[in-house]
TIBAKOL-699731 format. One line per 10 residues: number of its first residue (from 0); for each residue z, y, x of N, C-alpha, C. Coordinates in steps of 0.05 Angstrom, whole numbers, plus 32768, in hexadecimal, padded with zeros to 4 digits. Example, Ala and Ser with C-alpha at 12.3 -4.5 7.8 and 13.67 -1.06 7.14 Angstrom:
2
0	809C 7F8E 8108 809C 7FA6 80F6 809C 7FBE 8108  808E 7FD3 8101 808F 7FEB 8111 809D 8001 8102
This chain:
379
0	8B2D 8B60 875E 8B2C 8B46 8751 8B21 8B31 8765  8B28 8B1C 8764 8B2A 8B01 8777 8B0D 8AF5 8767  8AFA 8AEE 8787 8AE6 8ADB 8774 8AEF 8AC2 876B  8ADF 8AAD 8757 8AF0 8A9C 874E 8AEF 8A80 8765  8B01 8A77 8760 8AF4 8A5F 877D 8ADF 8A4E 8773  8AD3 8A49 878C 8ABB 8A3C 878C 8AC8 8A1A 878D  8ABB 8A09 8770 8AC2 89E9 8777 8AB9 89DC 8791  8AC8 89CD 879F 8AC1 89BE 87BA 8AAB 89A8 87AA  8A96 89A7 87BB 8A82 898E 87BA 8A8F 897F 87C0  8A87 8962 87A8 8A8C 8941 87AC 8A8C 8940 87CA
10	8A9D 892C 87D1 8A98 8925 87EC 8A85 8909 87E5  8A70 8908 87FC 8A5E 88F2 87F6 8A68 88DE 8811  8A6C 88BF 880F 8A65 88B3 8827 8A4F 889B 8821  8A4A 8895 883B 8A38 8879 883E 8A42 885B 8832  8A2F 8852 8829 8A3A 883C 8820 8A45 8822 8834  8A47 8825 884E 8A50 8812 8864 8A72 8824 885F  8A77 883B 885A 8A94 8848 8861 8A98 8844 8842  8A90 8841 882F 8A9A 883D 8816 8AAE 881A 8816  8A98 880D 8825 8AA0 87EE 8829 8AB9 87ED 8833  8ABF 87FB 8848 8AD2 8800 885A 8AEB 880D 8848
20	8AEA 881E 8841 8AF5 8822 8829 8B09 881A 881D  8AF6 8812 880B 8AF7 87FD 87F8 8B08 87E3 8803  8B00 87D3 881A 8B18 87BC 8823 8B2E 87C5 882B  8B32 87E1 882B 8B4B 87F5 8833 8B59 8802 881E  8B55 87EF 8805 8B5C 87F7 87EA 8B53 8814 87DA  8B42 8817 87E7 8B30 882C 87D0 8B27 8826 87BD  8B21 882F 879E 8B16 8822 878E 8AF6 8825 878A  8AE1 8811 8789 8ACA 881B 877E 8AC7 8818 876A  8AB2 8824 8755 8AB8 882E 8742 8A90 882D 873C  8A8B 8813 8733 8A6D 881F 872D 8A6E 8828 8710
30	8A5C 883E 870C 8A5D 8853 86F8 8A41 884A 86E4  8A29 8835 86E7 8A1C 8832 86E7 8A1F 882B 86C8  8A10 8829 86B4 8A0B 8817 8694 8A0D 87FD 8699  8A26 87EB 8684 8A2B 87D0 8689 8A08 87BF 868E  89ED 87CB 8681 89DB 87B4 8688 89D2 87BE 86A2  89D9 87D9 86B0 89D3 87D5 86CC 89DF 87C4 86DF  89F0 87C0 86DC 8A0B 87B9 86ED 89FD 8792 86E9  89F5 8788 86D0 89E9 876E 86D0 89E1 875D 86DF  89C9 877D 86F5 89BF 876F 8708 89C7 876C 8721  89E8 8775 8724 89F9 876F 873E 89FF 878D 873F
40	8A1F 8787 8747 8A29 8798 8758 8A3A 879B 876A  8A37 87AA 8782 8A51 87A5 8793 8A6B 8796 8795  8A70 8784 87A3 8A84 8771 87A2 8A9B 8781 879F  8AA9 8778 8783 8AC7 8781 8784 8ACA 879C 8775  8AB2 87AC 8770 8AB2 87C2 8766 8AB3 87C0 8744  8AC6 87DC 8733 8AC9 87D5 871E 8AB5 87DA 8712  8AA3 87D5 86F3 8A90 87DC 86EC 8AA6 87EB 86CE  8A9C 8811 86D4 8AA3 8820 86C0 8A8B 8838 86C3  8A7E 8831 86A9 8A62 884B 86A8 8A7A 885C 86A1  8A5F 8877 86B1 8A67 8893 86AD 8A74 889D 8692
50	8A64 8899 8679 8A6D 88A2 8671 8A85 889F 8665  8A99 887E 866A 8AAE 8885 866C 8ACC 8883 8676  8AB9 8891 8682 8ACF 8898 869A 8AEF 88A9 8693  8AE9 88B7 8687 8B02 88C9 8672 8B0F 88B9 8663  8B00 88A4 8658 8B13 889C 863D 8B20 887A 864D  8B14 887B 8660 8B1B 885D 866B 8B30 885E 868C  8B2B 8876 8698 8B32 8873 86B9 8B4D 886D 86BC  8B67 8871 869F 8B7E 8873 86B1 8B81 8854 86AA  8B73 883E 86A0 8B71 8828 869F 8B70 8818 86B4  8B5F 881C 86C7 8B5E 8815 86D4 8B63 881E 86F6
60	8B69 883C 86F4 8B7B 8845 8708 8B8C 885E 8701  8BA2 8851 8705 8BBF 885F 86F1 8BC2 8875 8703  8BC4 886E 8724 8BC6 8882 873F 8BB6 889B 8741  8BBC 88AF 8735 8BA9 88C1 8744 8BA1 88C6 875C  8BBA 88BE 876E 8BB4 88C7 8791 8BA5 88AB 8793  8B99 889D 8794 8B8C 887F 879B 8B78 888F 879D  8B63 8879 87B3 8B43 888E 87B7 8B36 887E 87A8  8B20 8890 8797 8B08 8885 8787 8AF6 8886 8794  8AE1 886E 8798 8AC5 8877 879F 8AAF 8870 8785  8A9F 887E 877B 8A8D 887D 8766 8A74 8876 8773
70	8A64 8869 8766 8A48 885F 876C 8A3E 8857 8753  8A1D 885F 8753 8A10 885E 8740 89F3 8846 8747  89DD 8852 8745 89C2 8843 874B 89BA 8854 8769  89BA 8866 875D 89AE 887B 8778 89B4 888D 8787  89D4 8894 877D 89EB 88A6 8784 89E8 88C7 8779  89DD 88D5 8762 89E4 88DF 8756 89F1 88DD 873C  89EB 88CE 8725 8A0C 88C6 8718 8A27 88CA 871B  8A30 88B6 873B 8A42 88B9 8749 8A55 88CC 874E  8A3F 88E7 8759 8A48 8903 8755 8A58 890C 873B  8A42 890E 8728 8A4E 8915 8713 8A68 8908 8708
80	8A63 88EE 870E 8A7E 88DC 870D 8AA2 88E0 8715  8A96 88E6 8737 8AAA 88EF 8746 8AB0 8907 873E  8AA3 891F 8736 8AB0 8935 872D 8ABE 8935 8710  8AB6 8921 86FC 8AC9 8920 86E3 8AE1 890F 86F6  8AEA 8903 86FD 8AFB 88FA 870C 8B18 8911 8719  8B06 891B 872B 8B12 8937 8733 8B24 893C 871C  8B0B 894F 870B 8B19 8961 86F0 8B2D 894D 86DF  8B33 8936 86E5 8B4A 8924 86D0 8B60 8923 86EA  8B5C 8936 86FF 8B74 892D 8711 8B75 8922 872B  8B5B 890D 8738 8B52 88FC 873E 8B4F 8909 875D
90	8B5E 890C 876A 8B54 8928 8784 8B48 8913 8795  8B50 88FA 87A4 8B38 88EB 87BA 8B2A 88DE 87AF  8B15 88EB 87B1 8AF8 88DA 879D 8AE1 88DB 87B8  8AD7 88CC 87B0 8ABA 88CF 87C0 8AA1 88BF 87AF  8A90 88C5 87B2 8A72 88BD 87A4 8A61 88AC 87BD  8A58 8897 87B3 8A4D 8885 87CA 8A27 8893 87D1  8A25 889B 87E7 8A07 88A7 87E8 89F4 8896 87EB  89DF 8892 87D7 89CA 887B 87D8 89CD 8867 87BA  89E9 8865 87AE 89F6 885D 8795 89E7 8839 87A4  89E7 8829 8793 89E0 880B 8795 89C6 880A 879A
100	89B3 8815 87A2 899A 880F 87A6 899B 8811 87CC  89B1 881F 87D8 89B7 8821 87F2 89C6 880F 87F1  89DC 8804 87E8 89F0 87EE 87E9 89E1 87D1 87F1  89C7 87D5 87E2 89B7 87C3 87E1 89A7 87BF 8802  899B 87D0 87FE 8990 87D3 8813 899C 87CB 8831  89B8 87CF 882C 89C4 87D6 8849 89D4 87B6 884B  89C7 87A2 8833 89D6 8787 883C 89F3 8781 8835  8A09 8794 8825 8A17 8792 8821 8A25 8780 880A  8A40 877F 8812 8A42 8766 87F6 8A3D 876F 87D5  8A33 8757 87C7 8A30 875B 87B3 8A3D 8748 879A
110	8A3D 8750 877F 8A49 8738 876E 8A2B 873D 875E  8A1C 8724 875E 8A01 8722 8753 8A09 871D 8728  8A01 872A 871F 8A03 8725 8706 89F6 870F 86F4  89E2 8717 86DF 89DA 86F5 86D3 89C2 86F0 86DB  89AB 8702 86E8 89A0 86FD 86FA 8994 86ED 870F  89B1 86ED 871E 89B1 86E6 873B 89AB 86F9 874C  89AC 86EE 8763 89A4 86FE 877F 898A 8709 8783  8978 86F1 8783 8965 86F3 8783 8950 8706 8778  8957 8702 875C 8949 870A 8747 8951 8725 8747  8971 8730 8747 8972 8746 874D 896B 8755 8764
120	8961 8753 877A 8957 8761 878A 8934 8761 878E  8928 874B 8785 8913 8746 877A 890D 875D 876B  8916 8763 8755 890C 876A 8738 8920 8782 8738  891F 8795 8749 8932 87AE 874B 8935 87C5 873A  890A 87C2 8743 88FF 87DC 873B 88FC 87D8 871D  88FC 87BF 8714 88FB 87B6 86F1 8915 87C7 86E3  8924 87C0 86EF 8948 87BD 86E8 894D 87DB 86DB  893E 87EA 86EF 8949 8808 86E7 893D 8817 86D6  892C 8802 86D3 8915 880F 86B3 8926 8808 86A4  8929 8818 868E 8935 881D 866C 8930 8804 8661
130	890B 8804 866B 8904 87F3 8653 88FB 87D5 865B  890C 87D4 8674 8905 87B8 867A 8927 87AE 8683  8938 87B3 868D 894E 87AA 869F 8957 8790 869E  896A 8788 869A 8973 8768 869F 896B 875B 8689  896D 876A 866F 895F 875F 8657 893F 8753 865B  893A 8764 865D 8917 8766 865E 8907 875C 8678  891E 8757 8693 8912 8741 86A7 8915 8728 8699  8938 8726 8692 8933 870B 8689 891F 86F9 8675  8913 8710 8663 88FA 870D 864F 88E8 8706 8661  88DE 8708 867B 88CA 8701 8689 88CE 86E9 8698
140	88E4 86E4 869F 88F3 86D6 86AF 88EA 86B6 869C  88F3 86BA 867A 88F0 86A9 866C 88D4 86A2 865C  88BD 86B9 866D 88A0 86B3 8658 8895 86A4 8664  8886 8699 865D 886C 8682 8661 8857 8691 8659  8841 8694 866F 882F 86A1 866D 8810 8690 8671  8801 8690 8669 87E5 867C 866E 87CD 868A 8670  87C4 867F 868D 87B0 8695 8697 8793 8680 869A  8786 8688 868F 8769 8679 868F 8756 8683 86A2  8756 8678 86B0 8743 8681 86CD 8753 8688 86DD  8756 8683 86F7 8763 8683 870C 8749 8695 8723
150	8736 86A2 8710 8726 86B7 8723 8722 86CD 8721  8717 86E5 871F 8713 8709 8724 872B 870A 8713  872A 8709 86F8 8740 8711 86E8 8756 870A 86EB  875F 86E4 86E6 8772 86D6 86ED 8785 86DF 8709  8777 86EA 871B 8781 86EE 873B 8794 8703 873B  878A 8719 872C 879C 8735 8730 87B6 8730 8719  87A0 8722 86FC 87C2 871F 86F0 87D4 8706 86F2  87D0 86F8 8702 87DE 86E1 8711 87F4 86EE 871C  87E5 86FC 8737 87F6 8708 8740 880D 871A 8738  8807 8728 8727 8817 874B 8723 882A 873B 870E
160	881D 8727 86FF 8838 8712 86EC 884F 86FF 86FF  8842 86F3 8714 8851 86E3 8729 886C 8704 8730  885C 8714 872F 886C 8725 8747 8883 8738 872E  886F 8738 8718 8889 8743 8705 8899 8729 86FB  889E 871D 8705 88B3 86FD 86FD 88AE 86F8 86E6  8890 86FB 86DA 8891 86E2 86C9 889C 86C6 86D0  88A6 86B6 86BC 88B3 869B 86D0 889D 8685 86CB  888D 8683 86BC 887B 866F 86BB 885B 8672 86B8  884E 8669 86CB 882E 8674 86BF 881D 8660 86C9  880B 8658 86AB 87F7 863F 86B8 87E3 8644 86AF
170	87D6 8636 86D0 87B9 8645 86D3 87A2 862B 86C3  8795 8635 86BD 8783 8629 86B1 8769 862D 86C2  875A 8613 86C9 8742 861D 86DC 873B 8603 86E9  8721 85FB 86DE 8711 85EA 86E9 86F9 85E6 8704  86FE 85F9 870B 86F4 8611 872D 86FF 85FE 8742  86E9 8606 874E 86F4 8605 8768 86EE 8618 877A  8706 8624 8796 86F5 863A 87A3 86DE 863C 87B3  86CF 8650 87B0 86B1 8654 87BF 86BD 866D 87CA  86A6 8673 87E9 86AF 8688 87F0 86A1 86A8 87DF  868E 86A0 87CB 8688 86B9 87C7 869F 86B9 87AE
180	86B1 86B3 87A7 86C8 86C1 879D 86D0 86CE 87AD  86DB 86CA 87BF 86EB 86DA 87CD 86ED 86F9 87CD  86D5 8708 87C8 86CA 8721 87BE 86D4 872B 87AA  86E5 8715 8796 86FB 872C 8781 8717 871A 8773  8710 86FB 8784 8722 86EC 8777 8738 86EF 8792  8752 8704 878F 8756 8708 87A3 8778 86EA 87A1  8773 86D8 878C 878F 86C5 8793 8787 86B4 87A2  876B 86B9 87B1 875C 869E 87C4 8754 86A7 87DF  875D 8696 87F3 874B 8699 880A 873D 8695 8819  8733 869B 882E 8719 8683 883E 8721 866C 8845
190	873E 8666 884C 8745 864C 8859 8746 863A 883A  8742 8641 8824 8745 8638 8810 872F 8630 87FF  8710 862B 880A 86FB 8631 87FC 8705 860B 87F9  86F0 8607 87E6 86ED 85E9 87D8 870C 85E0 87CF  872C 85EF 87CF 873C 85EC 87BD 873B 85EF 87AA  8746 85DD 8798 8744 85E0 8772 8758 8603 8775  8747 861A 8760 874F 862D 8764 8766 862B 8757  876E 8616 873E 878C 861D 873C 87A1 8613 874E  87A4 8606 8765 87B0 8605 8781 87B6 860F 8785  8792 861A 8799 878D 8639 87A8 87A3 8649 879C
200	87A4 8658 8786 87B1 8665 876F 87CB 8660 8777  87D1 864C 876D 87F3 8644 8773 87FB 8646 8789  87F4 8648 87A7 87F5 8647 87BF 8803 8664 87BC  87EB 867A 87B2 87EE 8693 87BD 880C 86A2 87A5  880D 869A 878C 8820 869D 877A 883E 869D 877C  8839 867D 8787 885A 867B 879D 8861 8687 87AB  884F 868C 87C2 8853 869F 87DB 8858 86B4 87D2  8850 86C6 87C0 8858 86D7 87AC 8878 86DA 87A8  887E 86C0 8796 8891 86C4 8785 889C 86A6 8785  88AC 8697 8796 88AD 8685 8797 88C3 8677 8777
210	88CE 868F 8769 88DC 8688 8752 88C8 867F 8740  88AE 8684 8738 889D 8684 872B 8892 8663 871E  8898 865A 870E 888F 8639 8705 8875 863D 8705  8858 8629 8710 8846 8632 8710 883B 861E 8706  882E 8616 86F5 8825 8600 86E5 880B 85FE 86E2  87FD 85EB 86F8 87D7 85EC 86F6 87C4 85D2 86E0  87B6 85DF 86D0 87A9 85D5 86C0 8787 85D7 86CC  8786 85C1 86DD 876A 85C0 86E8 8753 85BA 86DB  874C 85C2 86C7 874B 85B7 86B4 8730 85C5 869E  8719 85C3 8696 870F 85DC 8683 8716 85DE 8669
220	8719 85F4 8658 8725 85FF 863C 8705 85EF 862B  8716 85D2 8619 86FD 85CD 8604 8708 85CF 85F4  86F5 85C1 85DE 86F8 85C0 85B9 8719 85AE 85B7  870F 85A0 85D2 872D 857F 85C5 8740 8583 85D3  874A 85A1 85EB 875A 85A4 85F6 876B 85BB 85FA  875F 85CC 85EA 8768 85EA 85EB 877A 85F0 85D7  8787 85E7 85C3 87A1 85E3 85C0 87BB 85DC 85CA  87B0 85C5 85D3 87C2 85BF 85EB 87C8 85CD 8603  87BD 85D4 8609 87BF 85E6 8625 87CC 85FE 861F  87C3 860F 8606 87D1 862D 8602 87EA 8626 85F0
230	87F5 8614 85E3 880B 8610 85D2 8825 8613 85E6  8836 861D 85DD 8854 8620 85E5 8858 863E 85F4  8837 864F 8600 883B 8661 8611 883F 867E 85FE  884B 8696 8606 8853 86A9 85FE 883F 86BB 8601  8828 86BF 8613 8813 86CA 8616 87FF 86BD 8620  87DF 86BD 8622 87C4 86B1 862D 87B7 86C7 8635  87AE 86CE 864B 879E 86E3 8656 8783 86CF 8656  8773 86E0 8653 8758 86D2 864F 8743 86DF 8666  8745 86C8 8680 8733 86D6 8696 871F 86C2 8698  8710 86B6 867F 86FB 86A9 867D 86E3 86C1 867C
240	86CC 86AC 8686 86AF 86B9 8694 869A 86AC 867C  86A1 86A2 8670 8694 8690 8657 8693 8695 8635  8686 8699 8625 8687 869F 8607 8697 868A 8601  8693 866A 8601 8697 8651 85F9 86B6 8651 85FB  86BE 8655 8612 86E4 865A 8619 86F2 8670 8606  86DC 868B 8606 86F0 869C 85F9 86ED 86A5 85DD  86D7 8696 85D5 86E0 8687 85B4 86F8 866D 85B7  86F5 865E 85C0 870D 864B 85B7 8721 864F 85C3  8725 8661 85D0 8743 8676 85D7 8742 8688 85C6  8736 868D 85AF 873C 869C 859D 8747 8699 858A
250	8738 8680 857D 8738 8668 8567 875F 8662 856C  875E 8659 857F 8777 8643 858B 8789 8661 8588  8782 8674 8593 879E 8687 859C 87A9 8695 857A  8796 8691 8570 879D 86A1 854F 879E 868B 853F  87A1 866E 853A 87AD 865B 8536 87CD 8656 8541  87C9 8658 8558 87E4 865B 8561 87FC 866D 8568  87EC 867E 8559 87FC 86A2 855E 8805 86AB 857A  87F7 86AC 858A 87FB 86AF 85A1 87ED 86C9 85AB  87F7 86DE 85AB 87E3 86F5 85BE 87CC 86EF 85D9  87BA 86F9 85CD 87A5 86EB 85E2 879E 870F 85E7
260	879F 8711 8609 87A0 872B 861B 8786 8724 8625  8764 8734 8612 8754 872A 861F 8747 873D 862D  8739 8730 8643 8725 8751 865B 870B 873A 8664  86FC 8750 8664 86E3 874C 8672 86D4 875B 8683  86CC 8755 869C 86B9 8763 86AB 869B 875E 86A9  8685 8773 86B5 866F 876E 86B6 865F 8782 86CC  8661 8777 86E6 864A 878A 86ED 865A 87A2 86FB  8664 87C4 86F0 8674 87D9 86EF 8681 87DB 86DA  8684 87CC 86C9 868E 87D6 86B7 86A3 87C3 86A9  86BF 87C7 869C 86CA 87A6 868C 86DA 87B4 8675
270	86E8 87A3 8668 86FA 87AE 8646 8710 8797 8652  872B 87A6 863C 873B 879B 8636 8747 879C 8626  8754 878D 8615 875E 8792 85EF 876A 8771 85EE  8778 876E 85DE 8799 8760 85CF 878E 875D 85BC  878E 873D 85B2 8787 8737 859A 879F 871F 859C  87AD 872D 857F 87C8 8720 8583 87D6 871F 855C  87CF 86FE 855D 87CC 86F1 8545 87E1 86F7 852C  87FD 86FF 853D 8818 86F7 853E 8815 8716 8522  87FF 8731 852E 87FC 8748 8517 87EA 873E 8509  87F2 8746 84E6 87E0 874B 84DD 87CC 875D 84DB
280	87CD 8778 84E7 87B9 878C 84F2 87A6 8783 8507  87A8 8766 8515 879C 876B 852D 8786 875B 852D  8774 876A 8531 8758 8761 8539 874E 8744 854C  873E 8730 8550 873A 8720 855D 8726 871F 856B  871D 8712 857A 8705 870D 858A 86EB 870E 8581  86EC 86FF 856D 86D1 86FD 8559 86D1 8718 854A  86E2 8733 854A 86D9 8748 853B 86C8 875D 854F  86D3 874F 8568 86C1 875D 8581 86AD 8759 8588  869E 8739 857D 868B 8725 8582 868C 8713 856D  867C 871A 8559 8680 870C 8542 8672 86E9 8547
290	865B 86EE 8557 864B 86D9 8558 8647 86E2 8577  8646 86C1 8586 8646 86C7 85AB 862B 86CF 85AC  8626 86DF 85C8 860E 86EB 85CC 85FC 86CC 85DF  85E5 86DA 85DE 85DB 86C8 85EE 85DD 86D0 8604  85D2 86BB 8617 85D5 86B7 8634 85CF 86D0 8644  85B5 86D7 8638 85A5 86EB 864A 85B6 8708 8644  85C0 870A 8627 85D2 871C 8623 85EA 871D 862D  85F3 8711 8639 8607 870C 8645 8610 8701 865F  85FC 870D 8672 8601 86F6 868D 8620 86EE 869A  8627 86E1 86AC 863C 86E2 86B5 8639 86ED 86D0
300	8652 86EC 86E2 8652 86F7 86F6 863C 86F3 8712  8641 86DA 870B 8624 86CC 8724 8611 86D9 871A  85FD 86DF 8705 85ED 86E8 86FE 85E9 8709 8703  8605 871A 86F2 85FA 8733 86FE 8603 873E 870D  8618 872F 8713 862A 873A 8733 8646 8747 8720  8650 8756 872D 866D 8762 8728 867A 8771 8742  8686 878B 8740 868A 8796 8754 86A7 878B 875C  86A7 8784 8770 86C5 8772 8774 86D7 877C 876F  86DD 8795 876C 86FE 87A5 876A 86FF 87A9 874C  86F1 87A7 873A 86EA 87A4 871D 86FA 8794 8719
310	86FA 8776 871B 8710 8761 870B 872B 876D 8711  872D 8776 872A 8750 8784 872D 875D 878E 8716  8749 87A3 8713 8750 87C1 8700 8751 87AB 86DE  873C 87A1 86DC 8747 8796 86C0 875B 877E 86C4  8762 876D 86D4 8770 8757 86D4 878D 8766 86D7  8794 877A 86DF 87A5 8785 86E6 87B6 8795 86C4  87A2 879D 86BF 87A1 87A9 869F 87B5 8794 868F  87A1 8781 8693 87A5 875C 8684 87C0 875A 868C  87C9 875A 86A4 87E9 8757 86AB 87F3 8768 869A  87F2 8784 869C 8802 8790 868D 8807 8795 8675
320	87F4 878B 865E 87F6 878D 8645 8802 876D 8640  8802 875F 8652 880D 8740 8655 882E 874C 8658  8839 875E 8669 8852 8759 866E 885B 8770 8651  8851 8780 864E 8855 8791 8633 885F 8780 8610  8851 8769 8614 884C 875D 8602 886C 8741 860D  8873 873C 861C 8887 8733 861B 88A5 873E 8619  8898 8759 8627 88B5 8768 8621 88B8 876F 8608  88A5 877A 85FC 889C 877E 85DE 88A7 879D 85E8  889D 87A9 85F8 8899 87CA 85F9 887B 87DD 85FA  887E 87F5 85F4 8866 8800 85EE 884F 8803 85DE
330	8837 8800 85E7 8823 87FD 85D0 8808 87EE 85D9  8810 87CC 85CF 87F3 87BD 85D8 87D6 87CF 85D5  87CF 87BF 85E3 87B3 87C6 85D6 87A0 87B8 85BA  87B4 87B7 85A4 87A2 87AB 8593 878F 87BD 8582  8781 87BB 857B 876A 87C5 856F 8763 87DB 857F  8763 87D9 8597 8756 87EB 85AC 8749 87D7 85BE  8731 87EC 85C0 8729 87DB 85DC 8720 87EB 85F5  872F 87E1 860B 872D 87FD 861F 8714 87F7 8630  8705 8808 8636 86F3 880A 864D 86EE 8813 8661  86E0 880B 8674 86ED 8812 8694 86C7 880C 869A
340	86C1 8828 86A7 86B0 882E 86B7 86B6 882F 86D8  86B0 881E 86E7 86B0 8826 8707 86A3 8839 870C  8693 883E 8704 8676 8850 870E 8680 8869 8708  868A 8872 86F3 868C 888B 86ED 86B0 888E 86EF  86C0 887D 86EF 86D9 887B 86F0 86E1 8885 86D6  86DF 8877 86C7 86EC 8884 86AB 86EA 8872 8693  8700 887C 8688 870D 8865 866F 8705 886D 8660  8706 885B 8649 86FB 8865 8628 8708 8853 861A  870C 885D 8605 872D 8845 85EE 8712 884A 85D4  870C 8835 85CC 86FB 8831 85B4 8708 882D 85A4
350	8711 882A 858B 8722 8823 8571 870B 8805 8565  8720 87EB 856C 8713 87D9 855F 872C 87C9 854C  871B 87D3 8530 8731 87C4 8519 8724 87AE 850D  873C 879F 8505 8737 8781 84FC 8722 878A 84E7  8710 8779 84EA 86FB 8774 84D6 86F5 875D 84BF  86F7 8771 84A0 86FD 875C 848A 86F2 874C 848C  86D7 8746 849A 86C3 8735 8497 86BD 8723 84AD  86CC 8724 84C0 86D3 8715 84D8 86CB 8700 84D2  86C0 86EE 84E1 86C2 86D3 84DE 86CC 86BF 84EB  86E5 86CC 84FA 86F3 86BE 84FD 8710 86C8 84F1
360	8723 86E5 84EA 8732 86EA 84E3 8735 86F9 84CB  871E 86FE 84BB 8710 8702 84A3 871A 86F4 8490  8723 8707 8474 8727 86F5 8465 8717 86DF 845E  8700 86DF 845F 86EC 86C6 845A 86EB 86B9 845E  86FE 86B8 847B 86EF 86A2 8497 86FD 868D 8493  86EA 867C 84A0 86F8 865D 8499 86F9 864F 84BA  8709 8633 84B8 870A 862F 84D5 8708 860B 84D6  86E8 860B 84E3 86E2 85F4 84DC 86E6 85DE 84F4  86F4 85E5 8506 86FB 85D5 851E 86EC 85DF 8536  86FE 85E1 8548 86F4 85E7 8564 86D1 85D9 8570
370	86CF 85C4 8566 86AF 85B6 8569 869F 85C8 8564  86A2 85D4 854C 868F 85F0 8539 8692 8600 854E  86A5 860E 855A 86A4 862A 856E 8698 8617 8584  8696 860A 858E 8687 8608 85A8 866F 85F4 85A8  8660 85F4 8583 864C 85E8 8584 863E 8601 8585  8651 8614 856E 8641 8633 856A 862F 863B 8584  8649 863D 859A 863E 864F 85B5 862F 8643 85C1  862F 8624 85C1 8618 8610 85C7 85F9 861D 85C4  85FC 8627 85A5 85E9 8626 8599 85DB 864B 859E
């Protein structure tokens, strides 16, 4: 008895001899899901996902002797592609090695989708997430984000939002730079000391991400202005150093239903937790701090210091429950509040639920004008 024959492996080529190809009337054939294909694909090539390929190919190539070349994202798909191909008949096939992330790479032509160019090669590594792709860039592409403080906190999620294409973010910050920021406020630098830090800020943002609208509010968060400033935005990260600010970013953000992504450092140690108006489950500021602490209970950074790589780790947090919350994936942090030890390296998730007796999100509570919250902390 005859062994059975062994199938010939796909033949694979490079994506410079696919091109070649291809202007030599080969067909390409990206195999990729219509929202991959969104973010660009190979000039001239047809867009037919894998899976169907059976019920669609003699559509679009009637010839069986014509050569196919298949390409995917990364060039396994492809394979599998080119071999259903085969089995309908399909004998010169080839699979492009590297799929469009080499195509990319190697400079070749492209047809940019709704995207653009830019944005698509920018925002690559976004694209191929499930739960973010052309949909869910362009959700970032279109948020307005408002960042209060343009220092330890403001700096890391400035950045990691500039760099995930949020398209708009305004800084709020009545600062100017000194060089002992420099130690954790990393969107500033020495040639930049005595710039208004939302500049500074903007300077380094662009350079970043020059798509990015950057909108500076030089300006401090009061009783007669803090509506104004957070109205129209889709998220407020709260990288204030002050009780007085993050009560009336509280007040203002659950009046205006706006998710407020808040973190604090101190010292080794900081929290981060989502108090986000828009649930009715979700807890606010005032259930964390019913009444502001005093001074001595509370120093700020000048006072007891802060380990510089500390604002990273939570401002960084702050980005990400910021971009979570526009994509509307996963699981905020509401009625949690996470904690972060430097010293010992280790987290801890506390369960903090809205409190009936809140006085600020309490059924009781009443809301007697912004003057009251910042006579309170006055006081």
């Amino acid at each position: 008895m005859s062994a059975a024959a062994v199938p010939t492996p796909v033949r694979e080529i490079d994506p410079a001899e696919a091109l070649a190809r291809q202007r030599a009337d080969a067909l390409l054939i990206d195999v990729r899901d219509d929202n991959e294909r969104d973010a660009g694909t190979p000039d001239g090539a047809v867009g037919l996902a894998r899976a169907d390929i059976a019920a669609r190919i003699g559509e679009i190539a009637a010839d069986p002797a014509r050569e196919i070349l298949t390409l995917c994202a990364t060039g396994r798909r492809s394979l599998l592609a080119a071999a259903t191909l085969r089995e309908l008949g399909y004998a010169n096939v080839a699979s492009v090695r590297g799929g469009f992330s080499r195509w990319l790479a190697e400079g070749l032509p492209v047809a940019h989708g709704a995207l653009g160019a830019d944005a698509a090669e920018r925002y690559a590594r976004h694209l191929v997430l499930p739960e973010v792709g052309v949909a869910g860039q362009q959700k970032l592409i279109d948020a307005r984000v408002a960042l209060i403080g343009a220092g330890g906190l403001g700096s890391p999620a400035g950045l990691y939002l500039a760099a995930a294409g949020v398209g708009s973010l305004t800084l709020i910050d009545d600062d100017r730079v000194e060089r002992s920021n420099l130690q954790r406020q990393v969107l500033h630098a020495d040639a930049r000391v005595g710039m208004p830090k939302t500049e500074s800020a903007r300077v380094a943002l662009v350079a970043l991400n020059p798509s990015v609208h950057v909108e500076l509010r030089s300006e401090r968060i009061r009783a007669a202005n803090v509506e104004m400033l957070l109205r129209g935005h889709d998220v407020v990260i709260d990288g204030a150093d002050n009780f007085p600010t993050r009560y009336l970013l509280d007040a203002a953000c659950r009046r205006l239903k706006i998710p407020l992504v808040y973190g604090a450092v101190h010292r080794f140690t900081g929290q981060v937790s989502v108090f986000d108006a828009r649930r009715g489950d979700s807890p606010c500021y005032r259930c964390l701090f019913p009444e502001p602490p005093s001074a001595a209970e509370a120093p700020n950074c000048s006072e007891a210091g802060v380990l510089g790589v500390l604002p990273g780790v939570i401002g960084l947090l702050q980005a990400t429950e910021a971009i979570k919350l526009v994509l509307g994936v996963g699981e905020p942090l509401v009625g949690r509040l996470l904690c972060y030890d430097a010293l010992a390296a280790r987290f801890r998730e506390l369960r903090l639920p809205r409190d009936p007796a809140c006085p600020g999100c309490g059924a009781d509570a009443t809301f007697d004008g912004y003057e009251d919250l910042a006579r309170l902390c006055a006081s």
